[in-house]
N, C-alpha and C positions, 0 to 999 in steps of 0.2 A: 673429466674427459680430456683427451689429449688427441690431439688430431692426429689421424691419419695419414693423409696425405696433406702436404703443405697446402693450407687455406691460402695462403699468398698466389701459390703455384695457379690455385682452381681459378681463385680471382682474376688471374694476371691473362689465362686464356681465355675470358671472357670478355676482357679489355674492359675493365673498370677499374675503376678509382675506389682506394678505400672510400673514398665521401659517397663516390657513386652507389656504392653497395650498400653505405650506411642507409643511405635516401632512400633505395625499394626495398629495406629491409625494416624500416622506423625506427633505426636506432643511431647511434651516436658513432660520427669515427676512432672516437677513443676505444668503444667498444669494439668494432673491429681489428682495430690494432690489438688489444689486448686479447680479442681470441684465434690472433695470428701469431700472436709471441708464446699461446698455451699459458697464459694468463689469467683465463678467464672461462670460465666453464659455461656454457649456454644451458638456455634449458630446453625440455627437448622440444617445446614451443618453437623455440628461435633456431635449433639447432636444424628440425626441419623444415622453416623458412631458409635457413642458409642453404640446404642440399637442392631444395627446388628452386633457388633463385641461379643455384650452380650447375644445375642439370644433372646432380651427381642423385645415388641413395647417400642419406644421412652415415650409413653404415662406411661407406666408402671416405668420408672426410672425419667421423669422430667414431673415436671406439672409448669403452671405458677404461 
């Protein structure tokens, strides 16, 4: 998957910190870096943990 709309962008208007997101997400800030640089493929477990922690649908931040 490749993001959609820049996960940095979604992040950034939520005003968090990649650590912050990593923390209510359970995962690691490398992990989020790496699936803000399209590094890193989520699964669709995490993928929609990130949409709900964004406020976004999953659709709107990854597509395949």
């Amino acid at each position: 998957m490749s993001p959609a709309l820049p996960l940095k962008t979604l992040r950034l208007e939520r005003n968090l910190t990649q650590a912050e997101l990593a923390r209510r997400l359970g995962i690691s800030s490398r992990t989020v870096r790496a699936m803000e640089a399209g590094t890193y493929s989520p699964s669709i477990t995490l993928a929609c943990r990130v949409a709900r922690e964004l406020g976004r649908p999953v659709e709107a931040i990854f597509h395949p």
